[in-house]
N, C-alpha and C positions, 0 to 999 in steps of 0.2 A: 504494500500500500504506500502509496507518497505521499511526504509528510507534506505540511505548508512551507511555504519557499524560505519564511525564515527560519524555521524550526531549521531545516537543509543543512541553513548557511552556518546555524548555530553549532548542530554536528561538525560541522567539518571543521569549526576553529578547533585550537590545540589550546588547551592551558593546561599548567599543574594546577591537581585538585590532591588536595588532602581530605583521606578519611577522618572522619569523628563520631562517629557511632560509638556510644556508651552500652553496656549491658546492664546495668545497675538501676536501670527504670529511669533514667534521668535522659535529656537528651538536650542536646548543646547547639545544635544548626537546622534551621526550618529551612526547606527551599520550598516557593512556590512559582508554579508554571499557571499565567495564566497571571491578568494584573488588570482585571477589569471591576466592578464595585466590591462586588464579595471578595477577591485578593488583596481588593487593598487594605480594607477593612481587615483582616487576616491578619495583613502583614502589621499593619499597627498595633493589633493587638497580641501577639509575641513577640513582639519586640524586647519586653523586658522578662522575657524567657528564654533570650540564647539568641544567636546569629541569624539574621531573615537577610535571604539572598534570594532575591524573584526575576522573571522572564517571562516576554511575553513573546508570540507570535505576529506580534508588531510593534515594533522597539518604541516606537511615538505613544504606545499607550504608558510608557514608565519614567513617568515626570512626576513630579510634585511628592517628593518618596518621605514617610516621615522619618524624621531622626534615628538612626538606627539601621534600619533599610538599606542595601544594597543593590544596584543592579550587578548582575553575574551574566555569563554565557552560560545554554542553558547543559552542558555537563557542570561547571562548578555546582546550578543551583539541585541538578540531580543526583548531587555526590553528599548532600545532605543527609542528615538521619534521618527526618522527615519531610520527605517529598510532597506535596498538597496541589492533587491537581483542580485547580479552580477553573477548568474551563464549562462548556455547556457541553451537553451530552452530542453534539453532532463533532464536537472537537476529543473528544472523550478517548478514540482508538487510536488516534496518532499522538496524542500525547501521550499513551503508552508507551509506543513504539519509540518516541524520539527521547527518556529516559531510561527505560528497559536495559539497556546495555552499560550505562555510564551509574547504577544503583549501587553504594557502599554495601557492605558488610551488615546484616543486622539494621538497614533502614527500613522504614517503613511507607509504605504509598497508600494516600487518603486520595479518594474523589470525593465531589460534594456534591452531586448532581443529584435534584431532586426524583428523581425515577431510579430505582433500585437494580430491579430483573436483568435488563440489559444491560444497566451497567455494571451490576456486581459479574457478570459470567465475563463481558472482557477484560475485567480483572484479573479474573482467577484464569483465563483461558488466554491471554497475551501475556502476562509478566510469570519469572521464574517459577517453577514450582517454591523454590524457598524464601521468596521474597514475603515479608509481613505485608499482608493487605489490612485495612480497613475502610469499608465501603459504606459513608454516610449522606446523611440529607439533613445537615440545617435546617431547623424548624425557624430561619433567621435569618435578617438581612436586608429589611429596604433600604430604599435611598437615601435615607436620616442616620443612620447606625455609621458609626464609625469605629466604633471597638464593640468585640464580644462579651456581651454582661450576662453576669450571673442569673442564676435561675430560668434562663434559657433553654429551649431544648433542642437537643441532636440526636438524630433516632440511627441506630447502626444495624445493619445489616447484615455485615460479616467482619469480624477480628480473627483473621488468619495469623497464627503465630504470634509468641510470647510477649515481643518488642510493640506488637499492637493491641493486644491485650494492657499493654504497661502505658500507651498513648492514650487509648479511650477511659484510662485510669487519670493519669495525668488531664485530661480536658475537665472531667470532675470534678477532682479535687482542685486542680489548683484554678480554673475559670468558674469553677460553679453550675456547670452547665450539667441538668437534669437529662443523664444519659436513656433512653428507652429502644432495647435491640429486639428485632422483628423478624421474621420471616422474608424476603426480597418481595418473593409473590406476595403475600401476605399486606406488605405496606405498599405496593405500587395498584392494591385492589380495593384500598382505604385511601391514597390520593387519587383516583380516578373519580372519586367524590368529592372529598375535600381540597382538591387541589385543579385537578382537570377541570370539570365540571365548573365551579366556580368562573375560573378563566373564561372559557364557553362563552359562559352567560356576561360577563360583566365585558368581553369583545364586543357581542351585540350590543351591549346598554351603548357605548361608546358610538358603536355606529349607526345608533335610533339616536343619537347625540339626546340623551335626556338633560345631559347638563347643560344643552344650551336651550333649555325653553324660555320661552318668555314668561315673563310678570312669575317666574318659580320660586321668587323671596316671599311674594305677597302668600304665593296659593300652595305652596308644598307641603304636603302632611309629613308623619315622622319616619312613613313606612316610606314614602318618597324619598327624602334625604337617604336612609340606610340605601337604598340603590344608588342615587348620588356618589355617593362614599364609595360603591364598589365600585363602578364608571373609572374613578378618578384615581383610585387607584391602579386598575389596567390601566391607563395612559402611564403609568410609569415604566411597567413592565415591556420589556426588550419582547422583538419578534422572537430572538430564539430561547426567551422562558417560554413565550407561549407554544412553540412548538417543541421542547421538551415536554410540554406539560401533555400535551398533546398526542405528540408521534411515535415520542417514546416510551410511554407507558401502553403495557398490552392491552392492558382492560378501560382505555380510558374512550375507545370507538364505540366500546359496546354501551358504556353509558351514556354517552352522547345521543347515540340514535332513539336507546331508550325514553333518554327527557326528550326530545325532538319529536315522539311516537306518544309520548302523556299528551302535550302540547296540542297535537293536531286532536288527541279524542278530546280534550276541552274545548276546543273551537269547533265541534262536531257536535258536541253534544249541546253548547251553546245558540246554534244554528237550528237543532231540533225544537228546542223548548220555544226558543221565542223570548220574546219581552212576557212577563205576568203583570 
């Protein structure tokens, strides 16, 4: 598979990279590939946990870096203990591929993509049999969020080997963050509800443009605003959340059509009855 042209150009520079993989639960060097809201946010928020060295697949996205933060080429930022691939799930198999080979000793590689299934098996099904995985989804992360706060939640999937079992420890304890592990199928068939489905709907409000009604200060009830609110937050969300939410989740077609199929027999049955 070909990676993106800069991931390429990134493999082929030469640097020395020194190992730092701990064994003792602790870990000294974050890299993160991938430097778009959620990486930065990331990377700000380990900062005062050890060395954060990031890359992105287009070097213009890694400016404005907080204190602390380094840009790396991307074997330095994958010779890290912990690897964190922050991309969306359509960039999800070539970021394997363009760390895969340059991974320390005992490191471990996190995804963050919200859809599980597909993404936990090119996990487990492109990177070494011995490499630590752990494979989560941030219950976290709009636009306002600049660092990870406690009593947050991160739902995990799969902690393959010890070094990841010792990280989704470490995110616990030392962030705060209310860990809950799942099944892959299991959670990607509870967000095709609470995550797909959503998105769906709140696409359409956007493109019924309910937020631009007229006189909507004077005449809006409360059940109106709550749709407001969901509108306006899809305008934040990127085309490629919504088409993770979407594409990549197995079960998220079959709910879709389902609400699309309630839909029509209310407007059928509406049709029967008449005004009373």
């Amino acid at each position: 598979m070909m990676l993106p042209r800069t991931l390429r150009a990134f493999a082929r520079r030469r640097v020395r990279i020194t190992a730092m993989a701990t064994t003792d639960g602790t870990f000294e060097s974050y890299g993160i590939v991938g430097f778009g809201h959620f990486g930065r946010m990331l990377a700000g928020s380990l900062v005062d946990h050890g060395r954060v060295l990031v890359c992105d697949e287009h070097p213009e996205n890694v400016v404005a870096l907080a204190d602390g933060v380094e840009s790396a080429p991307l074997e330095a930022v994958a010779a890290c203990d912990v690897v964190v691939l922050a991309v969306p799930f359509s960039s999800l198999e070539a970021a394997i591929h363009s760390v895969r080979d340059h991974l320390s000793p005992d490191s471990v590689v996190m995804d963050v993509v919200s859809t599980k299934t597909l993404a936990t098996e090119l996990l487990v099904n492109h990177l070494p049999a011995d490499v630590n995985i752990v494979a989560a989804h941030p219950l976290f992360g709009p636009p306002s969020m600049t660092h990870v706060e406690q009593g947050q939640h991160l739902v995990v999937t799969l902690a393959r080997g010890e070094r990841a079992e010792q990280l989704v420890e470490l995110l616990s304890r030392e962030f705060g963050l209310d860990v809950f592990r799942i099944d892959p199928a299991k959670h990607d068939e509870a967000m095709a509800y609470m995550q797909a489905l959503p998105f769906f709907i709140a696409r359409a409000l956007v493109r019924l443009d309910i937020l631009g009604l007229k006189d909507r200060e004077a005449l809006a009830l409360p059940s109106f605003e709550k749709l407001a609110t969901i509108a306006a937050i899809e305008q934040h969300h990127t085309q490629q959340m919504f088409d993770t939410s979407q594409r990549s989740n197995p079960y998220a077609a079959t709910v879709r059509k389902r609400f699309l199929e309630i839909l029509t027999e209310l407007d059928a049955e509406l049709d029967e009855t008449g005004v009373e």
